[in-house]
Each structure stands twice: as C-alpha cells, then as structure tokens.
N, C-alpha and C positions, 0 to 999 in steps of 0.2 A: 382275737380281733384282727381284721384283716390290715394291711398296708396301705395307705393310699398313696398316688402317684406321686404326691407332692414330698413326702417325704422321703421316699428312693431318692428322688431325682438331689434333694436337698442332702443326702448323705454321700451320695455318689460326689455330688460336688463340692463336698467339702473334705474329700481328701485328691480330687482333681479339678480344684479351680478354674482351668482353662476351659475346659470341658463340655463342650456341648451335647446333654444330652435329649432324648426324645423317648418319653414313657406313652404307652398305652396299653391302655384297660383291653385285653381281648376278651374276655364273656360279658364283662360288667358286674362283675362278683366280686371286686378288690384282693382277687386271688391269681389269676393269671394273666401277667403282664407282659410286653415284647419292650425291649428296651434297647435303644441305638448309644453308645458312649465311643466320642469320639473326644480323643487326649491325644497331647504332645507325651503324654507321660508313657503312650504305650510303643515307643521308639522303639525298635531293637527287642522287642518282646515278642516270643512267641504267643499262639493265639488262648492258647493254654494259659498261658502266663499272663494274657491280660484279663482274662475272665476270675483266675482268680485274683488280680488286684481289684475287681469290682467287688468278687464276692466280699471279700477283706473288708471293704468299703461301706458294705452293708450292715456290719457290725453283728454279726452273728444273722441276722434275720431271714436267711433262705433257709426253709424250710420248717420256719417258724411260722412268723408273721405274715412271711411272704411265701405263698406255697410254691409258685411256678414262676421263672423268671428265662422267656426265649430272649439270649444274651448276644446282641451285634456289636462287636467292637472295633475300632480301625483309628491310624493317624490322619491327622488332617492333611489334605491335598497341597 
C-alpha cells in the first residue's frame, strides 16, 4: 500500500520539529515523491549525512511503502 504525503511529512517532523517541509506527488501514484526538508537540525552535516537523518526518520519505509523519494535538504537562511 502506497504512502501518502501526509504521513512522510508528519514523520519527517516528528523527529525534526522545526522543520519545514514540502512533499509532492510527482506521477500521482503515491509512489514517487519529491520532498524539500529544511531543519536547523541539519547544521554542520554533510549532505549525505542529512539524507540519511530523513531516511532514519521515515522509519524503515523507503523502499517499502515508499518506493521513490527525490530528497532536497538544506538549513534555514
């Protein structure tokens, strides 16, 4: 069963509260999604290193529930 938006975005932020993130459906299939996560949490981390604090975040679900996930991440301005 596929993922939907709401619940990435709602795991995403609940292990980065501050977090502003921004999901979208790109086919419309609830299978590949583009996702922007921007955290104070990703200070000092390489880009590597904050992709997998999302993946982490997701709690297992790439590559499960969630097949495809293009991952933008960055600190706030």
């Amino acid at each position: 069963m596929p993922m939907d938006a709401g619940e990435i975005e709602r795991l995403i932020k609940e292990s980065f509260p501050d977090a502003k993130v921004e999901i979208q459906d790109l086919r419309g299939d609830g299978d590949h999604y583009a996702a922007l996560v921007v955290s104070s949490a990703f200070e000092g981390k390489s880009r590597v290193q904050q992709h997998q604090m999302v993946y982490k975040a997701l709690k297992g679900n790439m590559g499960g529930e969630l097949h495809a996930l293009a991952l933008q991440t960055s600190t706030p301005d």
